[in-house]
C-alpha positions, 0 to 999 in steps of 0.5 A: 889864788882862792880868796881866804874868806871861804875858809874863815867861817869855819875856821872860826867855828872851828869846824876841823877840831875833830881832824886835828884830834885824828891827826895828832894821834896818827903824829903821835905814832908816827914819831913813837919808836918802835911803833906797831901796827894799829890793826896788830899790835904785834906786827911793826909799823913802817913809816915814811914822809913825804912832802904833803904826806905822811904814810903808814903801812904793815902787812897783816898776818892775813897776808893784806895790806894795812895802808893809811896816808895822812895828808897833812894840813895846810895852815898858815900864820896871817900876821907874820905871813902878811909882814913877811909879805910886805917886806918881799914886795918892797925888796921886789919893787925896788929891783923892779924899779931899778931893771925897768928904768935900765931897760927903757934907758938901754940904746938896744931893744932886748926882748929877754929883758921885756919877759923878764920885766913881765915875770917880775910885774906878774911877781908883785901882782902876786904878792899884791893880790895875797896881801889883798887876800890876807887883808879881808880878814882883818877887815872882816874883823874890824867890821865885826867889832865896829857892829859890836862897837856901835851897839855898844855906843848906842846903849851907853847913849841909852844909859846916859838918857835913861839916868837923867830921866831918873834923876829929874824924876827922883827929886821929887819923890824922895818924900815917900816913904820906903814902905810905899815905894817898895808896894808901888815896886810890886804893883809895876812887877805884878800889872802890866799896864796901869792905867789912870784909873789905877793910879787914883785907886793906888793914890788912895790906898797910900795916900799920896798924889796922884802925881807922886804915884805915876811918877814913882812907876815911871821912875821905876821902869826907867830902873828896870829900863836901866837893868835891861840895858846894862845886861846887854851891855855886859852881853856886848862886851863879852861878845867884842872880847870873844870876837877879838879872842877869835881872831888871834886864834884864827889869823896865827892858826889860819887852815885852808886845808884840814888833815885828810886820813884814808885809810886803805886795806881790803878789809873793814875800816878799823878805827885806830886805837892808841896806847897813852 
């Protein structure tokens, strides 16, 4: 049994959507009465199913043959396929128990009964190893949003230091006035270093101190500081909701085997044409 991780990046990628669209097209003209054949729409289409296929076939009025099998998909429900699982193991385990304890408790040794103990342990070992298969996936996703999660907790630790910072700092410089804040605002967005030298400069062109000047450009980075960390944040949070939205569409539309059209005919390869 193939592990279900091989087929989970391109599930979430959705790589298959343009067989499924093929697929649906081909289900749709084989469950339409009177169907006609896509080469000829004059010619009737003969249908059959199988159980892996479906077959389309008309005989062209050039006396070849028009054949396309379509394979169908192999998809699978996680979660009802795991409970479904879970509840066959244990019904399996009990009548196990039960057939070993009468076995070993039997005067008479039955080498039949050994085999079918055997086929019955290899049963659950079965089902143990699909579980184990199914349950990666959803480890996989815990993982995934745990990684998120934790990038998250950082951030809000950021957050939370950067406010503080910006309170102990804003105390004392609710004294200036909006005017200068506003010129010491640009002076930040415009320079990107401001050394000590600046800050005299700037302490004499709005007379204020020193001080008040490397505080206020302090204060405001640790603004911007904030503003940079909320939009992350805003980042993460969209991208845990998009993983969680992932993953249901996933795990209850899991395909380990996509459609499969071939298409059969001496002549060149025509793409099917539909009528909506």
């Amino acid at each position: 049994m193939s592990s279900y991780l091989k087929y989970l990046e391109d599930n979430l990628n959705e790589k298959f959507a343009n067989d499924f669209d093929e697929y649906r097209k081909y289900l749709k003209m084989y469950y339409a009465e009177n169907a006609r054949c896509p080469v000829d729409l004059k010619i009737p289409l003969e249908k059959k199913e199988t159980d892996n296929d479906f077959i389309f076939m008309c005989k062209l009025k050039t006396g070849k043959d028009w054949i396309a099998t379509v394979r169908k998909p192999v998809v699978m429900n996680l979660n009802l396929r795991i409970i479904e699982l879970k509840e066959k193991y244990k019904n399996r385990a009990l009548l196990f128990k039960d057939d070993l304890k009468e076995n070993l408790l039997s005067p008479m040794y039955n080498p039949n009964s050994d085999k079918d103990l055997e086929g019955k342990l290899k049963e659950l070992k079965n089902y143990e190893r699909e579980m184990d298969l199914i349950e990666e996936i959803f480890n996989k996703r815990r993982e995934d949003e745990d990684d998120i999660i934790k990038k998250r907790q950082d951030i809000l630790k950021n957050l939370a230091e950067i406010r503080i910072k910006k309170g102990k700092l804003y105390k004392d410089l609710e004294m200036i006035s909006e005017e200068n804040k506003n010129s010491l605002i640009q002076v930040v967005k415009n320079e990107k270093e401001i050394n000590e030298k600046r800050i005299k400069e700037l302490s004499k062109i709005l007379e204020l101190k020193e001080n008040q000047v490397k505080n206020w450009i302090i204060y405001f980075k640790f603004v911007l500081d904030y503003v940079l960390e909320c939009s992350k944040l805003n980042d993460l949070n969209k991208n845990i909701k998009k993983i969680g939205e992932n993953y249901d569409r996933v795990t209850s539309y899991f395909i380990i085997s996509p459609p499969l059209i071939n298409i059969m005919e001496e002549s060149e390869k025509i793409k099917i044409k539909i009528k909506k």
